[in-house]
PDB file of the backbone (N, CA, C, O) and the ligand in Angstrom, with CONECT records:
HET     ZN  A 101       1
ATOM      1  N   UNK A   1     -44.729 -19.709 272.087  1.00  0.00           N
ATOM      2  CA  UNK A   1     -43.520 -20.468 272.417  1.00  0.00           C
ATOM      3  C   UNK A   1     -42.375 -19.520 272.705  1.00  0.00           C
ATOM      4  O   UNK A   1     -41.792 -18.725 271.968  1.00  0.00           O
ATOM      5  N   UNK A   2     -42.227 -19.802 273.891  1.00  0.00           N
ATOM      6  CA  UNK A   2     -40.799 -18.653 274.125  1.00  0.00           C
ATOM      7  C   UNK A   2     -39.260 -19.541 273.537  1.00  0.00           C
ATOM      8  O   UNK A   2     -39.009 -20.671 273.117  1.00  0.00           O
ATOM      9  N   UNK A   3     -38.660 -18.556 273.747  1.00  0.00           N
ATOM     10  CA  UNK A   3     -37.168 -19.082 272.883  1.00  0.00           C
ATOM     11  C   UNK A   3     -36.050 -18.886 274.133  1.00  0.00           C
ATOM     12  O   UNK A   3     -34.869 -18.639 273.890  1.00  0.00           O
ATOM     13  N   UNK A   4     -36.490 -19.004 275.270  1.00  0.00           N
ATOM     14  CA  UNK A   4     -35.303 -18.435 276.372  1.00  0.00           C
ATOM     15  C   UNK A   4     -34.527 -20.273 276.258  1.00  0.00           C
ATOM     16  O   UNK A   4     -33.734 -20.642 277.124  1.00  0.00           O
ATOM     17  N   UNK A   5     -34.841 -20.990 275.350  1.00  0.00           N
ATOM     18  CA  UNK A   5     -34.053 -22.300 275.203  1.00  0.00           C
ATOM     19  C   UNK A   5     -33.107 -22.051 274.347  1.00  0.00           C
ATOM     20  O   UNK A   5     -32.341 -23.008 274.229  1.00  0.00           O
ATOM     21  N   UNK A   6     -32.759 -20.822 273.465  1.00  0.00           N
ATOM     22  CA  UNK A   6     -31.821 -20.909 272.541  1.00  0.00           C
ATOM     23  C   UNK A   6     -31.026 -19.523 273.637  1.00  0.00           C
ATOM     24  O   UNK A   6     -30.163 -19.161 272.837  1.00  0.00           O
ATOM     25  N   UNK A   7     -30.919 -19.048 274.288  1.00  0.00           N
ATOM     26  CA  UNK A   7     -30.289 -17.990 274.581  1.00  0.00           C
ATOM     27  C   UNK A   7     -28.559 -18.616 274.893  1.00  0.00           C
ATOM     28  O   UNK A   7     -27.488 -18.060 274.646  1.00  0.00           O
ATOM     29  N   UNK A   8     -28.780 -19.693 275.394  1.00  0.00           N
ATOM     30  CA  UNK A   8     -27.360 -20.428 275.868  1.00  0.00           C
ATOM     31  C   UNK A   8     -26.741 -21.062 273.866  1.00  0.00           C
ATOM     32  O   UNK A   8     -25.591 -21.466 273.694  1.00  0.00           O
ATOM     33  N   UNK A   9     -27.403 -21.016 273.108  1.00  0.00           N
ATOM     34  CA  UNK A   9     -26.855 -21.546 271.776  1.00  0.00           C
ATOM     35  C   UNK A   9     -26.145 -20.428 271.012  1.00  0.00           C
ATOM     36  O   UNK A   9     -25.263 -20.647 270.180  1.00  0.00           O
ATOM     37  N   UNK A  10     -26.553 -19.312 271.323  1.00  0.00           N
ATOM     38  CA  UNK A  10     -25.868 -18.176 270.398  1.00  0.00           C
ATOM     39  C   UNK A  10     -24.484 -18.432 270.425  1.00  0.00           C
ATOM     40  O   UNK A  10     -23.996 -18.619 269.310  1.00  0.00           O
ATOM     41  N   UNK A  11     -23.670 -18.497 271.438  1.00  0.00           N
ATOM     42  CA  UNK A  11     -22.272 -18.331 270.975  1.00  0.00           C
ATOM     43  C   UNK A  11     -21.863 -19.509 270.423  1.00  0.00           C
ATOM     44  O   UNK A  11     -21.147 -19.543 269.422  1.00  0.00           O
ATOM     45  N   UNK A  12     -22.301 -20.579 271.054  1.00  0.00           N
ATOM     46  CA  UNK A  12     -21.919 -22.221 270.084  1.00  0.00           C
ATOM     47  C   UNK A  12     -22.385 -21.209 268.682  1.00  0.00           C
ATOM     48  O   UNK A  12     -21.546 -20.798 267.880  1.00  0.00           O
ATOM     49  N   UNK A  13     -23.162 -21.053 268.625  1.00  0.00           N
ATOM     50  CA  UNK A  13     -23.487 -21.206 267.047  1.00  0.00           C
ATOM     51  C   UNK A  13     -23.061 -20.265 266.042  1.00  0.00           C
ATOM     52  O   UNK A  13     -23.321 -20.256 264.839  1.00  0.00           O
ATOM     53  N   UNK A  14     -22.120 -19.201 266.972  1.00  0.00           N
ATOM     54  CA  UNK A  14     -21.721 -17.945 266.439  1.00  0.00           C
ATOM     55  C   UNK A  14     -20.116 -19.017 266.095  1.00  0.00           C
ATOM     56  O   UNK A  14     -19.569 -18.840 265.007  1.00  0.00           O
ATOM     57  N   UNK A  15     -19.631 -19.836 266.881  1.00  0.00           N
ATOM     58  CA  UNK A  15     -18.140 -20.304 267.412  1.00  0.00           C
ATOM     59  C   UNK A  15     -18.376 -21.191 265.838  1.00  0.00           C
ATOM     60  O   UNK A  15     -17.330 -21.371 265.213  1.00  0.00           O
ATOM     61  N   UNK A  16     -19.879 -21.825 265.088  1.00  0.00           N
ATOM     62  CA  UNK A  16     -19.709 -22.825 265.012  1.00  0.00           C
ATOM     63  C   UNK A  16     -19.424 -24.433 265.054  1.00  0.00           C
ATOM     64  O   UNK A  16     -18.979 -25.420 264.469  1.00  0.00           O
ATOM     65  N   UNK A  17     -20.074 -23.866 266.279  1.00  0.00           N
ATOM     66  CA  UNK A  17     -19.793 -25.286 267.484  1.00  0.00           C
ATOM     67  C   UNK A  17     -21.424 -26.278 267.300  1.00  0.00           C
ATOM     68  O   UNK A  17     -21.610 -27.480 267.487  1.00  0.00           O
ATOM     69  N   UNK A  18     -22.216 -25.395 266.950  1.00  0.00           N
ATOM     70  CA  UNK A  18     -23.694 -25.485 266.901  1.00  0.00           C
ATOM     71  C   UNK A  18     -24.020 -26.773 265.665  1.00  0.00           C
ATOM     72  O   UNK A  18     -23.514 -26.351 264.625  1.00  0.00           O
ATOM     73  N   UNK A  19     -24.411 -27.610 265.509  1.00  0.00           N
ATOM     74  CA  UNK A  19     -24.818 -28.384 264.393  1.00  0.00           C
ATOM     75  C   UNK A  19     -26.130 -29.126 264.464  1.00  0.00           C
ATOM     76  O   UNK A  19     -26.639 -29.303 265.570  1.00  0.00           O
ATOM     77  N   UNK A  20     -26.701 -29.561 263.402  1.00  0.00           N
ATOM     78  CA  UNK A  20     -27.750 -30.760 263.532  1.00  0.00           C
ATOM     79  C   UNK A  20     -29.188 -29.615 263.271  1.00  0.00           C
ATOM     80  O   UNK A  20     -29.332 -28.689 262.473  1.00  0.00           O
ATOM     81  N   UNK A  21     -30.122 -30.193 264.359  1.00  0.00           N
ATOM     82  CA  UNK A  21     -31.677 -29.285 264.421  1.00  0.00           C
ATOM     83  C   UNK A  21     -31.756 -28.072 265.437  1.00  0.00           C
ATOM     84  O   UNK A  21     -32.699 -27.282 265.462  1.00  0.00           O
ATOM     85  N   UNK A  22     -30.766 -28.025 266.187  1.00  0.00           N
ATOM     86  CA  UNK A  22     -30.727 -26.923 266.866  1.00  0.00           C
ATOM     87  C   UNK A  22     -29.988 -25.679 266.072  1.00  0.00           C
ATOM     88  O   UNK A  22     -30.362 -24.533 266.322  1.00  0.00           O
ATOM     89  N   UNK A  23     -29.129 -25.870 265.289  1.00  0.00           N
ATOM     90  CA  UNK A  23     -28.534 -24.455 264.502  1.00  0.00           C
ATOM     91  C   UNK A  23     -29.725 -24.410 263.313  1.00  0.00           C
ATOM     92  O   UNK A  23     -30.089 -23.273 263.010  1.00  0.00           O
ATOM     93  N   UNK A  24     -30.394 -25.572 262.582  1.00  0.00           N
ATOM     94  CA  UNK A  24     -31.132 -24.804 262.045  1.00  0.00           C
ATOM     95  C   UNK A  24     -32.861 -24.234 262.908  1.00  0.00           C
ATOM     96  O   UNK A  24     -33.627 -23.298 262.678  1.00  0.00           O
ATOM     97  N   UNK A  25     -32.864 -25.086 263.675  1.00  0.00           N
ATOM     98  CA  UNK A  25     -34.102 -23.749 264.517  1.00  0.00           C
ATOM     99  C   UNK A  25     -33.606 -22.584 265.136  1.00  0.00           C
ATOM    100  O   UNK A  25     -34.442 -21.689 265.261  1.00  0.00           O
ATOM    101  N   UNK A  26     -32.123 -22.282 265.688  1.00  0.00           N
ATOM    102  CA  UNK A  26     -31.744 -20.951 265.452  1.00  0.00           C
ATOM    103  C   UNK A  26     -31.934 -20.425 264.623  1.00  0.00           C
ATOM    104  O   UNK A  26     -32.534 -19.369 264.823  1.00  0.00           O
ATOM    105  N   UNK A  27     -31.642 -20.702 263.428  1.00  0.00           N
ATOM    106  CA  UNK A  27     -31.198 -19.996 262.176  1.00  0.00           C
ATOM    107  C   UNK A  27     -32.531 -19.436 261.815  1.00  0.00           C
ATOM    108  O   UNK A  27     -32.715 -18.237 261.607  1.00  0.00           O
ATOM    109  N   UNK A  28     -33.658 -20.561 261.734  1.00  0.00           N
ATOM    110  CA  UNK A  28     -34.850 -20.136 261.378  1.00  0.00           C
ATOM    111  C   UNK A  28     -35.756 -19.121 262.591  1.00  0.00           C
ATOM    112  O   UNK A  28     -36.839 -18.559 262.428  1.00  0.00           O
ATOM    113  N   UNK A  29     -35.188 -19.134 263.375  1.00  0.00           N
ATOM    114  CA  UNK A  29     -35.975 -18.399 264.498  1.00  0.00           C
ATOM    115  C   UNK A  29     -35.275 -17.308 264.089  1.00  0.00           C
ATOM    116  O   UNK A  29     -36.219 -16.664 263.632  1.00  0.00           O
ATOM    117  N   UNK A  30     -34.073 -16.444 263.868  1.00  0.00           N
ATOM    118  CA  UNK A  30     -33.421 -15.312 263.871  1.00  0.00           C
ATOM    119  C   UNK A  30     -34.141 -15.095 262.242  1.00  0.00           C
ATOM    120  O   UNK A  30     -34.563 -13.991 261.897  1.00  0.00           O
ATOM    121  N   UNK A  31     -34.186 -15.969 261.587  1.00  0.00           N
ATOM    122  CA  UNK A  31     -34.964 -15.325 260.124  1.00  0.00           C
ATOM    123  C   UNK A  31     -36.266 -14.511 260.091  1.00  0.00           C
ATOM    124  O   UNK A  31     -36.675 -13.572 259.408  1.00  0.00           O
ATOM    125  N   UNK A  32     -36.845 -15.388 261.293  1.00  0.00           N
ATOM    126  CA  UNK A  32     -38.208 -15.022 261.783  1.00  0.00           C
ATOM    127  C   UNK A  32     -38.542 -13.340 262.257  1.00  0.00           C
ATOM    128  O   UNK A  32     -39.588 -12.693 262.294  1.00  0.00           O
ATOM    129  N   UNK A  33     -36.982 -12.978 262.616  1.00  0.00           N
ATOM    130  CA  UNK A  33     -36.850 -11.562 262.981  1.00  0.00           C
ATOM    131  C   UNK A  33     -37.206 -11.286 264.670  1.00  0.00           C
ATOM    132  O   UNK A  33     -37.688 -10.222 265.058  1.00  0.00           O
ATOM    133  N   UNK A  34     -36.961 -12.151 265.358  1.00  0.00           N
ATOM    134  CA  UNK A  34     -37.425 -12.354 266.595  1.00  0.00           C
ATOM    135  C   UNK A  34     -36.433 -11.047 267.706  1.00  0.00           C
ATOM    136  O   UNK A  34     -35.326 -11.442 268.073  1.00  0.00           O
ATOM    137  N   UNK A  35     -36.757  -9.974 268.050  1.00  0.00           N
ATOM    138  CA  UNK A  35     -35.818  -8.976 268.374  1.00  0.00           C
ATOM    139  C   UNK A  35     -35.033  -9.402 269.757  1.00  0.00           C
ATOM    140  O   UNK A  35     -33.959  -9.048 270.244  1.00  0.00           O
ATOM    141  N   UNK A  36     -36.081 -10.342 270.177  1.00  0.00           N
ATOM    142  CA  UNK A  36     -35.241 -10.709 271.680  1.00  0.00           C
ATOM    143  C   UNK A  36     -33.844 -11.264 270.828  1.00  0.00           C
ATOM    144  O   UNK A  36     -32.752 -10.701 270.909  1.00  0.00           O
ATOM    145  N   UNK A  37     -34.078 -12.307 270.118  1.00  0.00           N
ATOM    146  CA  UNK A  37     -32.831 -12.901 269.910  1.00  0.00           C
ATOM    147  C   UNK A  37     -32.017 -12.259 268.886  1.00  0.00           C
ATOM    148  O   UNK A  37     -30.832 -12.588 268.847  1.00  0.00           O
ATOM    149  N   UNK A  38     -32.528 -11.243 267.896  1.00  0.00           N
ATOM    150  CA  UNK A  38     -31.354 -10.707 267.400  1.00  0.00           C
ATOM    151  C   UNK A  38     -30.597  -9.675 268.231  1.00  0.00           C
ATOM    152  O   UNK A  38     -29.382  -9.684 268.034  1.00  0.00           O
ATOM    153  N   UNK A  39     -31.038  -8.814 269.090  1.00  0.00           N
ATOM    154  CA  UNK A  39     -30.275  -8.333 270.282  1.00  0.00           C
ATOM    155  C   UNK A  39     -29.287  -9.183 270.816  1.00  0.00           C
ATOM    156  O   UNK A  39     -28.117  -8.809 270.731  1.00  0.00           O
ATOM    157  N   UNK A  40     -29.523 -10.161 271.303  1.00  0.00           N
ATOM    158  CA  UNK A  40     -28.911 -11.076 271.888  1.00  0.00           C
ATOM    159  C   UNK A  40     -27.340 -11.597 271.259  1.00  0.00           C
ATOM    160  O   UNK A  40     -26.162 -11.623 271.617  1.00  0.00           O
ATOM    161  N   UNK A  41     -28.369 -12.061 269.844  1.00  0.00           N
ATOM    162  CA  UNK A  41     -26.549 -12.796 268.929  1.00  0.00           C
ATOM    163  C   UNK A  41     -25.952 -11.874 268.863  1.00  0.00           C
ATOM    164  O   UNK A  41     -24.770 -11.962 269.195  1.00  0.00           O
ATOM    165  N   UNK A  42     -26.543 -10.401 268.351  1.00  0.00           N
ATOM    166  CA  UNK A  42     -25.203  -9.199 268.508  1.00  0.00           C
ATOM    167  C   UNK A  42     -24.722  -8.931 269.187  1.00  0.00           C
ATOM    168  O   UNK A  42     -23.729  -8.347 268.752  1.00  0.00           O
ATOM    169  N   UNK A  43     -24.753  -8.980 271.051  1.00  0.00           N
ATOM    170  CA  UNK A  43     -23.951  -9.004 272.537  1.00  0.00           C
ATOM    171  C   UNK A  43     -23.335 -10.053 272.077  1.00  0.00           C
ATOM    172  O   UNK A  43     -22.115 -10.018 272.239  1.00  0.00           O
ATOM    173  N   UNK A  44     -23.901 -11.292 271.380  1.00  0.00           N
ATOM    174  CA  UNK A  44     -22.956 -12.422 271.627  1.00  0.00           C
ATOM    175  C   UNK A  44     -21.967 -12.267 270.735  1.00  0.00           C
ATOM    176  O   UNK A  44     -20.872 -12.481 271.255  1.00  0.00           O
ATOM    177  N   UNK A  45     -21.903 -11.929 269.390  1.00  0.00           N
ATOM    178  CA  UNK A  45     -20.844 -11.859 268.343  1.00  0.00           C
ATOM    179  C   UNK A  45     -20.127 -10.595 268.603  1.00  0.00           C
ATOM    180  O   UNK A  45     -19.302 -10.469 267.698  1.00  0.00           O
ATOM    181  N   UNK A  46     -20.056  -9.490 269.514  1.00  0.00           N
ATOM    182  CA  UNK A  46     -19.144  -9.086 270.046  1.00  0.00           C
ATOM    183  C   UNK A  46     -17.962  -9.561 271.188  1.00  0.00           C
ATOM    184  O   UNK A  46     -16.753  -9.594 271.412  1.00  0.00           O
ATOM    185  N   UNK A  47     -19.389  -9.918 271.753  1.00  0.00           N
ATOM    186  CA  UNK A  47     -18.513 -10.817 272.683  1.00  0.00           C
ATOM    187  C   UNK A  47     -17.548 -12.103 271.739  1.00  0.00           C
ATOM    188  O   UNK A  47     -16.351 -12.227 271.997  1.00  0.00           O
ATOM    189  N   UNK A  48     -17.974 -12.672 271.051  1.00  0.00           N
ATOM    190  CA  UNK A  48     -17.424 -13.948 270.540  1.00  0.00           C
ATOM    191  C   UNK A  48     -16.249 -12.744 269.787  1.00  0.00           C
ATOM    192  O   UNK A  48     -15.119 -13.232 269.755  1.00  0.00           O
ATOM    193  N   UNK A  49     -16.284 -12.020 269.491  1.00  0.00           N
ATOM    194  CA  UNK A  49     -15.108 -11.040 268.123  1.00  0.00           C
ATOM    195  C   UNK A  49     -14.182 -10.381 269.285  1.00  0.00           C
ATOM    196  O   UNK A  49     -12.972 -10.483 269.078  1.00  0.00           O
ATOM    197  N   UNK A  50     -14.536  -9.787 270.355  1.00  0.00           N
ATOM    198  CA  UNK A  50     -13.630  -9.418 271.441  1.00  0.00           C
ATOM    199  C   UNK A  50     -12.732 -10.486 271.894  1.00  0.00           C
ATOM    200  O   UNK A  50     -11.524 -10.250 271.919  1.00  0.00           O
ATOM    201  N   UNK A  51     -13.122 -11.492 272.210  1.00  0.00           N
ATOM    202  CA  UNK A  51     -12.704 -12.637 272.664  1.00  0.00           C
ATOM    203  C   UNK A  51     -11.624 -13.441 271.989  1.00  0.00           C
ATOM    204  O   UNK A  51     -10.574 -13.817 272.512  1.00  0.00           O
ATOM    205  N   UNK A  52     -12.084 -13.680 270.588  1.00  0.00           N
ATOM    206  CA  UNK A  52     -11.110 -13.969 269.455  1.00  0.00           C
ATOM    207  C   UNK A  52     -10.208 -12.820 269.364  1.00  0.00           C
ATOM    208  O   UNK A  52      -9.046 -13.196 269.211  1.00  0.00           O
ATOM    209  N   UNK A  53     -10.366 -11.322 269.412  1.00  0.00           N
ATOM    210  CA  UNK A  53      -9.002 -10.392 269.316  1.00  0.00           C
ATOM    211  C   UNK A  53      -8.291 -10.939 270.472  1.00  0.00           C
ATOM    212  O   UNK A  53      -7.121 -11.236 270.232  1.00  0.00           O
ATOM    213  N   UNK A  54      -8.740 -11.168 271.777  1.00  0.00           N
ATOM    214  CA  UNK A  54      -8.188 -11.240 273.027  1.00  0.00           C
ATOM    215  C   UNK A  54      -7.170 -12.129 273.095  1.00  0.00           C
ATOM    216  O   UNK A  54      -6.025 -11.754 273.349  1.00  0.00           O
ATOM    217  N   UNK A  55      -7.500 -13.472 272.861  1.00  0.00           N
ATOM    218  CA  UNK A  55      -6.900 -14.574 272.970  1.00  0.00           C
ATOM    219  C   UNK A  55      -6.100 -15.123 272.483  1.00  0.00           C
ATOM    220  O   UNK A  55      -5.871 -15.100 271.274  1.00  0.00           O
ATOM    221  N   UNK A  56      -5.370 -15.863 273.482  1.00  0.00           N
ATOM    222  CA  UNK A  56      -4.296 -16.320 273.148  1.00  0.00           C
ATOM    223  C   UNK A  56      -3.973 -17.514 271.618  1.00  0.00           C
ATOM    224  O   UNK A  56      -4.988 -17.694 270.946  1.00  0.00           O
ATOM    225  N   UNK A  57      -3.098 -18.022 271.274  1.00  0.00           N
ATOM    226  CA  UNK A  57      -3.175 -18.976 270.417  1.00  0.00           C
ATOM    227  C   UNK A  57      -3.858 -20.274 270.764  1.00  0.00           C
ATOM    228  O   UNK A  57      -4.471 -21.075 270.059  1.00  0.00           O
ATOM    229  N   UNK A  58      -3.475 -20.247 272.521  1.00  0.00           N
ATOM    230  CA  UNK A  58      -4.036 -21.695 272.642  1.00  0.00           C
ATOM    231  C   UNK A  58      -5.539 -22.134 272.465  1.00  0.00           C
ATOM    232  O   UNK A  58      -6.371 -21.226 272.451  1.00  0.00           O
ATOM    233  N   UNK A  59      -5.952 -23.375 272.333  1.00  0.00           N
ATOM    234  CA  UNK A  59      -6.990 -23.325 271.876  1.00  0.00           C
ATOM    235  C   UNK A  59      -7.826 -24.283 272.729  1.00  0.00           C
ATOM    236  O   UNK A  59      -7.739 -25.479 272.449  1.00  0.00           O
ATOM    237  N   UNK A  60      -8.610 -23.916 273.713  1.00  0.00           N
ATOM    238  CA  UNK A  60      -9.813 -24.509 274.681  1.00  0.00           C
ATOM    239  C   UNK A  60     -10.494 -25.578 273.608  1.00  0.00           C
ATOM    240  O   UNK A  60     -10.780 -25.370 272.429  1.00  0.00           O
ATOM    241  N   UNK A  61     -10.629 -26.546 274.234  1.00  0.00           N
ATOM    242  CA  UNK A  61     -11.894 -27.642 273.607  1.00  0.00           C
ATOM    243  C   UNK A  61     -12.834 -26.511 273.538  1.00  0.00           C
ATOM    244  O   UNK A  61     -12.917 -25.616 274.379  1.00  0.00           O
ATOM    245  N   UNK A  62     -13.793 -26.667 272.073  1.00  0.00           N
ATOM    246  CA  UNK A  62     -14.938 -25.574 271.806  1.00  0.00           C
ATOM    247  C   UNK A  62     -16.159 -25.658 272.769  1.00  0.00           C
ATOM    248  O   UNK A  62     -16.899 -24.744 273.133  1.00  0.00           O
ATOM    249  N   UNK A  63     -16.190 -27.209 273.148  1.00  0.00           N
ATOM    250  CA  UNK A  63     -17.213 -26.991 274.648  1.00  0.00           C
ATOM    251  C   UNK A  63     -16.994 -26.052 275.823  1.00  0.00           C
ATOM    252  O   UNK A  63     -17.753 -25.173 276.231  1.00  0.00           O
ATOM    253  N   UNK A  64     -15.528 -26.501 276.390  1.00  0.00           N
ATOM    254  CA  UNK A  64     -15.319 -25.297 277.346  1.00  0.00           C
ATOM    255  C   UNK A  64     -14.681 -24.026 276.835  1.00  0.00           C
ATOM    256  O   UNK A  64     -13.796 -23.561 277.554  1.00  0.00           O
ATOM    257  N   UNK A  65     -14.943 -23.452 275.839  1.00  0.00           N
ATOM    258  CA  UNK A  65     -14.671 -21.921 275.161  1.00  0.00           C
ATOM    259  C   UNK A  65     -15.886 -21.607 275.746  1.00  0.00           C
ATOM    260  O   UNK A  65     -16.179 -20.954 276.748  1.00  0.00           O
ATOM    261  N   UNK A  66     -16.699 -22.357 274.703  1.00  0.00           N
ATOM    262  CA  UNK A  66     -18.477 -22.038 274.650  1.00  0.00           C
ATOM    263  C   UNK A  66     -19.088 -21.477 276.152  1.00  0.00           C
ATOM    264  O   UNK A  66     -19.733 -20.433 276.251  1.00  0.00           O
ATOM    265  N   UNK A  67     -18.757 -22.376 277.296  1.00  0.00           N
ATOM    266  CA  UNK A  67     -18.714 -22.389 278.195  1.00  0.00           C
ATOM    267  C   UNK A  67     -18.325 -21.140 278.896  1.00  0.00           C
ATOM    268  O   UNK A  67     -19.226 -20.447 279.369  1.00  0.00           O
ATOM    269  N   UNK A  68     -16.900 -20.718 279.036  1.00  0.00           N
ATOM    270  CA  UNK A  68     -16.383 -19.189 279.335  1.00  0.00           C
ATOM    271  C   UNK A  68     -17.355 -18.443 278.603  1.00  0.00           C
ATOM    272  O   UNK A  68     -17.901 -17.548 279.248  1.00  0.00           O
ATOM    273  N   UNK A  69     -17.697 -18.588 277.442  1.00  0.00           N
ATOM    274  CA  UNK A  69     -18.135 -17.294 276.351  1.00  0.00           C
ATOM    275  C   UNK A  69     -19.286 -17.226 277.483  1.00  0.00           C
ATOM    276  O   UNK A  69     -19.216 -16.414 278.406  1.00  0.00           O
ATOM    277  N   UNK A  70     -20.454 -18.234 277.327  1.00  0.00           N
ATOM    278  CA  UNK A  70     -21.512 -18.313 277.834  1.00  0.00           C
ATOM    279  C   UNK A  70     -21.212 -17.329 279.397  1.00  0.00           C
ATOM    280  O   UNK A  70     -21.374 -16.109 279.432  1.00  0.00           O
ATOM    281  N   UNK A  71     -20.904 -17.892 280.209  1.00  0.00           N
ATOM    282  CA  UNK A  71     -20.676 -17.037 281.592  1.00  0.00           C
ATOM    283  C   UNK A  71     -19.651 -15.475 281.692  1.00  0.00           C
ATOM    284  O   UNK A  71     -19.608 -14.560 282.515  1.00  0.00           O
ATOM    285  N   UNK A  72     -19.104 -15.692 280.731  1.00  0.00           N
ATOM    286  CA  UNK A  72     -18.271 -13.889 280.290  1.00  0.00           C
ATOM    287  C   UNK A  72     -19.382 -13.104 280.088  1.00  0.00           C
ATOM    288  O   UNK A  72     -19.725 -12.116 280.739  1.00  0.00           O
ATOM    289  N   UNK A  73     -20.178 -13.856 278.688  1.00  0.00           N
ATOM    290  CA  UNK A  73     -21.149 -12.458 278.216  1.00  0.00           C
ATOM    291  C   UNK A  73     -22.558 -12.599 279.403  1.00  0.00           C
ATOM    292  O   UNK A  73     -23.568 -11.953 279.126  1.00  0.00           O
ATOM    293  N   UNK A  74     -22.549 -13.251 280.384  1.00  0.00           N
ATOM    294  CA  UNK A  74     -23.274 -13.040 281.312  1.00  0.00           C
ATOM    295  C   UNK A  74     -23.190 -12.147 282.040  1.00  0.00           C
ATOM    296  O   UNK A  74     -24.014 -11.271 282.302  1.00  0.00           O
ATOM    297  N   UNK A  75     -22.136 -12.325 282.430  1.00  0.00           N
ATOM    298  CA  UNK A  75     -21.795 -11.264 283.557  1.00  0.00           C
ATOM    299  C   UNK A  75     -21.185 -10.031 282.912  1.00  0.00           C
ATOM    300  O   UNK A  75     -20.670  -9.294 283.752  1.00  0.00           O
ATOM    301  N   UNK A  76     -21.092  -9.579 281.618  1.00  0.00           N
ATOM    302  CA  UNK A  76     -20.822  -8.773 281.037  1.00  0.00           C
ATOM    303  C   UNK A  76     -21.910  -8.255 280.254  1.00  0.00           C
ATOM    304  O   UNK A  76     -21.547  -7.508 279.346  1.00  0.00           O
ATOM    305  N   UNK A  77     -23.090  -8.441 280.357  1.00  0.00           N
ATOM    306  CA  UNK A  77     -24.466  -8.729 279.497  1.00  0.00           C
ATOM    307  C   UNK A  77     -24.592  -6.827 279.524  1.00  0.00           C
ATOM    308  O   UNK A  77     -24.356  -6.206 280.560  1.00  0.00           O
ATOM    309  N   UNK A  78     -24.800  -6.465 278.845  1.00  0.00           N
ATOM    310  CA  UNK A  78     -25.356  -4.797 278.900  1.00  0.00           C
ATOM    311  C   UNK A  78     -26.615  -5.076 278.801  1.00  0.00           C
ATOM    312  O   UNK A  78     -27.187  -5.991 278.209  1.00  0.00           O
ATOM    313  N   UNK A  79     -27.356  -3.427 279.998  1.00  0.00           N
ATOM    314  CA  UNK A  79     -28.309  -3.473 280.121  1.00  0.00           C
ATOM    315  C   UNK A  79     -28.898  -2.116 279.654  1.00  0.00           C
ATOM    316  O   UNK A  79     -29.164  -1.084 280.269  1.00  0.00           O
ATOM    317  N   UNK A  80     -28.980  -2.382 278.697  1.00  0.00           N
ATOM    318  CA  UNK A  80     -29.204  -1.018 278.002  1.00  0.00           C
ATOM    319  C   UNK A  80     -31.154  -0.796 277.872  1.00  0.00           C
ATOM    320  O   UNK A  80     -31.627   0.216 277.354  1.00  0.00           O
TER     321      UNK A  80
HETATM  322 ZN    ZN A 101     -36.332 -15.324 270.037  1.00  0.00          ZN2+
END
């Protein structure tokens, strides 16, 4: 079973935006030690911690944050 279905959940779920059966099959898939996706949440929780230094006070509905986050750390994705 591939997991390229949670790659778009990391930052909801880093934001806390994430709830219900999908944050806990994240949760349990990253327990699992799965390296694709712990690589991943760490691009994303920089990205999500850059973002929070960055920004302003105002505050985006967490859908369309999620949204920017999602297409920022895309196109900002390191390819190391
Ligand atoms: Zn995975």
């Amino acid at each position: 079973m591939g997991c390229q279905h949670l790659e778009e959940l990391y930052e909801l779920w880093l934001l806390g935006a994430l709830s219900g059966q999908s944050s806990v099959d994240l949760r349990e898939h990253l327990e699992r030690g799965c390296p694709h996706c712990l690589a991943r949440v760490r691009d994303a929780t920089e990205t999500v911690y850059v973002l929070g230094l960055a920004s302003q006070p105002a505050r985006p509905h967490p859908r369309v944050k999620a949204e920017l986050l999602r297409q920022i750390s895309r196109k900002t994705a390191p390819h190391r």
